[in-house]
ZAMARGU-4260 file (C-alpha; in steps of 0.2 Angstrom, whole numbers, plus 5000, padded with zeros to 4 digits):
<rodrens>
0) 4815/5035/4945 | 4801/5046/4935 | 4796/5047/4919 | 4778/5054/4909 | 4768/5050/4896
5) 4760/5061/4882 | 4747/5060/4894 | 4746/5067/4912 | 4752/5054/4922 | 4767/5052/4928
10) 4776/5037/4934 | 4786/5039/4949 | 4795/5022/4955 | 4805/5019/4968 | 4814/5004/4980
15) 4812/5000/4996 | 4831/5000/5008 | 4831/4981/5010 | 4845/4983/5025 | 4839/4981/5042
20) 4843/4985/5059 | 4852/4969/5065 | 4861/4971/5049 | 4867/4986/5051 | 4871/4986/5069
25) 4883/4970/5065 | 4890/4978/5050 | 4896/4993/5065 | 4901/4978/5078 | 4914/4969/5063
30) 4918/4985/5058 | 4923/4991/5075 | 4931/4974/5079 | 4943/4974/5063 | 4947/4992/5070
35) 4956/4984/5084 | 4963/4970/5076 | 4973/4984/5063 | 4978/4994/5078 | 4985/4978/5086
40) 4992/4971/5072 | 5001/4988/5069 | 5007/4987/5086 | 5013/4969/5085 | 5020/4969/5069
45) 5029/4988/5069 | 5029/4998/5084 | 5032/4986/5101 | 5050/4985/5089 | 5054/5003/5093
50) 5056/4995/5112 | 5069/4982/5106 | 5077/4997/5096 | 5077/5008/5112 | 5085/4994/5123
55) 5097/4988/5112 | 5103/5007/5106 | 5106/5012/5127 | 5113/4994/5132 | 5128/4993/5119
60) 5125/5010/5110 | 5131/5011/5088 | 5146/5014/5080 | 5154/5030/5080 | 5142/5037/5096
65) 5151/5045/5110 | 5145/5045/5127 | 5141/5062/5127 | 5131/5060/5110 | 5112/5060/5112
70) 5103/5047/5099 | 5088/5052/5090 | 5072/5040/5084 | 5065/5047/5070 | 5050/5035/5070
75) 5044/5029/5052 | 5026/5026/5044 | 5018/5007/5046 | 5004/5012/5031 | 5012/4998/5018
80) 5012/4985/5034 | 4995/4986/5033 | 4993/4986/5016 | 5002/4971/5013 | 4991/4960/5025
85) 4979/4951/5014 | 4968/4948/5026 | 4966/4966/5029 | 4965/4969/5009 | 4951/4956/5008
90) 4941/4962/5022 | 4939/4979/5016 | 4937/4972/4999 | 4921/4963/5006 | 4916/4977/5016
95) 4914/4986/5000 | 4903/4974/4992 | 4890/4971/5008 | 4888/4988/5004 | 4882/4985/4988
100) 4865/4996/4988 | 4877/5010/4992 | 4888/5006/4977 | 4873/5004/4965 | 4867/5021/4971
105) 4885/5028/4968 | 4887/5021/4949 | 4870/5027/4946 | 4873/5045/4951 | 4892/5043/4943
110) 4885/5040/4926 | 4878/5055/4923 | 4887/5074/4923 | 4874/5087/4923 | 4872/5086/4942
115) 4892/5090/4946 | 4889/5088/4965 | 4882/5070/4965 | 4894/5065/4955 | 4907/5072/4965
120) 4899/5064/4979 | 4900/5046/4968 | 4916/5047/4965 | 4919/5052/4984 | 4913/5034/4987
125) 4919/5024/4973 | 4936/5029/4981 | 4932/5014/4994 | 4937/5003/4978 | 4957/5007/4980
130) 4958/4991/4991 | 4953/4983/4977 | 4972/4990/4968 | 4980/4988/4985 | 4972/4968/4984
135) 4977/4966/4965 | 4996/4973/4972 | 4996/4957/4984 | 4991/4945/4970 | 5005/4951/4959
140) 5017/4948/4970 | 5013/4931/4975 | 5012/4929/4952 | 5029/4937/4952 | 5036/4926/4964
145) 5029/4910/4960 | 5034/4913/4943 | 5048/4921/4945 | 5046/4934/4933 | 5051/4949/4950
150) 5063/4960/4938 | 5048/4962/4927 | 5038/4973/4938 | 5040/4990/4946 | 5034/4992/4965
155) 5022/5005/4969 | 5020/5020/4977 | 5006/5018/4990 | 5000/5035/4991 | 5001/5037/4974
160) 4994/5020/4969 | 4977/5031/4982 | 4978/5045/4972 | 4976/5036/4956 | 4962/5026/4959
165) 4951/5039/4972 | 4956/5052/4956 | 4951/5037/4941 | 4937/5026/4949 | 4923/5038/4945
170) 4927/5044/4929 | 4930/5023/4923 | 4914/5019/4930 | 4906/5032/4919 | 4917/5028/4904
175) 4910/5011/4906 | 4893/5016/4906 | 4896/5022/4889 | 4906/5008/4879 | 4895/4996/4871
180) 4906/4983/4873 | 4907/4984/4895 | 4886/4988/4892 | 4884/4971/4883 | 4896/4963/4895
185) 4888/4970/4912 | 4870/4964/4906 | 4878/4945/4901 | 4884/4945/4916 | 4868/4953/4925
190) 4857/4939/4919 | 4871/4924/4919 | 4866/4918/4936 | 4849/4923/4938 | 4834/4916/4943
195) 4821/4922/4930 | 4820/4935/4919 | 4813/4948/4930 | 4829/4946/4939 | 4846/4947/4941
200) 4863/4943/4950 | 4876/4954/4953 | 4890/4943/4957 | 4899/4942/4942 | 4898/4958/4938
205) 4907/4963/4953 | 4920/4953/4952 | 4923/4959/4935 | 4923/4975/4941 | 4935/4972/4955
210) 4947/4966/4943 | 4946/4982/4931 | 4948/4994/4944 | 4961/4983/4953 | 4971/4981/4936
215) 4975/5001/4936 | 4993/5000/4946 | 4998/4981/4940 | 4995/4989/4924 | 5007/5002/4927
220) 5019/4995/4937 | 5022/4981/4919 | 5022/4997/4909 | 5033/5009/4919 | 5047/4994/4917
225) 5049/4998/4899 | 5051/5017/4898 | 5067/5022/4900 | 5061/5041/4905 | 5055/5033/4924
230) 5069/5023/4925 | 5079/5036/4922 | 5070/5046/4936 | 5069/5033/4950 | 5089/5031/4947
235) 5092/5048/4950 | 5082/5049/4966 | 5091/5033/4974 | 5109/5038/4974 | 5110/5034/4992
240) 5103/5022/5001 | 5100/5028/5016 | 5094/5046/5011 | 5080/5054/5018 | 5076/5058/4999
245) 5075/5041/4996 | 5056/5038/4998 | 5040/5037/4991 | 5033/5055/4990 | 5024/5056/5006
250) 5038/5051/5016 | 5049/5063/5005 | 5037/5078/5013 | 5034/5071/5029 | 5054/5069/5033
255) 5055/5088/5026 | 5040/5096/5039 | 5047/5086/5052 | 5067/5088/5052 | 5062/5109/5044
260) 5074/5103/5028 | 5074/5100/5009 | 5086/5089/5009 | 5099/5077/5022 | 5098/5082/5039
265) 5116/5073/5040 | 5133/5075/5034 | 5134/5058/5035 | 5123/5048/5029 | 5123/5029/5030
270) 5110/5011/5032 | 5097/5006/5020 | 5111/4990/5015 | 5093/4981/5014 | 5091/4992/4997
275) 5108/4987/4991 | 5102/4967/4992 | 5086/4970/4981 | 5095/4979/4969 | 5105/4966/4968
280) 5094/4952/4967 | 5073/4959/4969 | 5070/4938/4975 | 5076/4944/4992 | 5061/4958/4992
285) 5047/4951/5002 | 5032/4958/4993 | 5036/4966/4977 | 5021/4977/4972 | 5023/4988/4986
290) 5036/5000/4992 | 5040/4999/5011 | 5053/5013/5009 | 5040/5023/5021 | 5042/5010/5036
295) 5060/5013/5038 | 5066/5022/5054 | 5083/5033/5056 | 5094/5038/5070 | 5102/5055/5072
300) 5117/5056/5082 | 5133/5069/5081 | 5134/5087/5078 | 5142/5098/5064 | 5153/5089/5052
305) 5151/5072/5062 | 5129/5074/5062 | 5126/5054/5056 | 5110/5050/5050 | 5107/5030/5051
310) 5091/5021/5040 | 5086/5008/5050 | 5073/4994/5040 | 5063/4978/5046 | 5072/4962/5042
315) 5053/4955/5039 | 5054/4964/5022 | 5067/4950/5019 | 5058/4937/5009 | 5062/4922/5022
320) 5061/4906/5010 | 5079/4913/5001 | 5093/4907/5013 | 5106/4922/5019 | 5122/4915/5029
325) 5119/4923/5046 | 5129/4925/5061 | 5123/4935/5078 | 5134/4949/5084 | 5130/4950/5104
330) 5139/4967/5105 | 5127/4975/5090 | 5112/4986/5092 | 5105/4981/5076 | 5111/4971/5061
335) 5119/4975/5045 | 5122/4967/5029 | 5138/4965/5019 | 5142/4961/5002 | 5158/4955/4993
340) 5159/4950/4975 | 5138/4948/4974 | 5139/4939/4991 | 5129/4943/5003 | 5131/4941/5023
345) 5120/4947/5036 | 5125/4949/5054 | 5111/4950/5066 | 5110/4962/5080 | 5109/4957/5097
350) 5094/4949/5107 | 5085/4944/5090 | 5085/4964/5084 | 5071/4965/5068 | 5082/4980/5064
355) 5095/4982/5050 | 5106/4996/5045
</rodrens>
């Protein structure tokens, strides 16, 4: 901070980095340890299931698979997993704010724009705050379903929902900066809690901040329900249920590098029933601010006219407090679910399968 007189002196203030070593070398030993604990909950809760797949597929093969036909695993993405831990989402969310001399360094350089590489590199920064969306899309869907109010709300993309808020973070900060309204609310809340008046406290601020930015997709996803134009899209784009097309935009253009096509890589295409359940009642969808379309693998099998692509999906994306009858079939690789007059009926693969087509 500078600033002169009509005189010749010149003020030059500055403060002192209040973290220190200890600090910083625990905030590396959490940060290293919560790194471990994602990758083990990824493997946990999405990949040690391909195993299961594998076994199941080679000890009682699928339905319409010849001997002779060689079955492929196209594996899918566990992102929205993650996501949707809560623990996860507060974690980064409070890793954020520990931070917080970084943060005030950031809004600082964010609120002004003569110096287009600082604020570049603010907003660089102030796109750690899309946990706080991703934590907001949790919250939602626990209101959703304790209320249930879950045909009110549309699901969210998750790479989207990133863009958004790494693209809109900076530029909100800044707009804030310049309503009176948010100015007069940020000092309130500045000197709410503190000590003197030479002080303050930055608590309340930041949780108010948390919640603005972490409104922008629940926001959206009340809003998109009433305008027919997205409605209109989002039908078009789920004729099938088990389509490749049937995705969230990054999936979409992954599935299109990785099978070298624009559209389905089958001639048949079959799965995704689990779709077919929350359209036709979304109290079944476990988590409803988040789509988990991405998670969803596939199986290729057949040649020609008979290539069959088969969309596999995680039977923990069922919400488990809403009763399904249930039997087991011992001969099945992986389960299916069948409805008959709005009735729903699942039959579960063998050996426990977590897979349904």
């Amino acid at each position: 901070m500078i600033w002169t007189e009509s005189n010749d002196t010149i003020y030059i203030g500055f403060l002192n980095a209040t973290t220190t070593r200890a600090w910083l070398t625990f905030k590396l030993a959490y940060r290293c340890c919560f790194c471990i604990y994602i990758m083990a909950y990824m493997w946990r809760q999405y990949y040690q299931h391909y195993y299961h797949l594998a076994a199941n597929l080679r000890a009682f093969g699928f339905e319409k698979v010849t001997r002779t036909d060689r079955i492929d695993i196209v594996v899918g993405d566990p992102t929205s997993i993650i996501l949707l831990n809560p623990y996860v989402s507060i974690v980064f969310i409070l890793d954020v704010w520990v931070s917080i001399e970084f943060i005030n360094r950031a809004i600082v350089r964010v609120n002004q724009v003569s110096d287009i590489g600082l604020f570049s590199v603010a907003c660089f920064y102030l796109s750690r705050t899309l946990w706080f969306a991703y934590g907001g899309l949790i919250g939602v869907s626990y209101l959703l379903k304790k209320f249930h109010k879950e045909k009110s709300f549309e699901e969210a993309d998750p790479t989207l929902t990133a863009m958004a808020v790494v693209i809109a973070a900076g530029p909100i900060t800044n707009v804030q900066s310049h309503i009176m309204f948010f100015i007069d609310l940020y000092h309130y809340l500045f000197l709410a809690l503190s000590k003197d008046e030479n002080s303050n406290e930055v608590a309340l601020s930041a949780i108010v901040y948390t919640f603005i930015i972490g409104s922008l997709p629940i926001n959206f996803g009340f809003i998109s329900k009433h305008f027919t134009w997205i409605q209109k899209y989002r039908t078009s784009r789920t004729a099938s249920y088990g389509s490749f097309m049937m995705n969230d935009i990054k999936h979409r253009l992954t599935h299109c590098f990785n099978l070298m096509t624009l559209s389905d890589s089958a001639v048949i295409v079959e799965g995704g029933s689990i779709y077919q359940l929350f359209e036709l009642d979304r109290k079944f969808k476990r988590n409803l601010g988040m789509s988990q379309r991405g998670a969803d693998c596939y199986l290729l099998f057949g040649t020609g006219n008979q290539r069959t692509s088969v969309r596999l999906t995680l039977l923990s994306c069922i919400d488990p407090s809403h009763h399904i009858p249930t039997i087991i079939n011992k001969t099945a690789a992986v389960g299916r679910l069948y409805f008959k007059n709005n009735e729903v009926r699942l039959v579960h693969g063998t050996y426990d399968s977590p897979w349904v087509a």
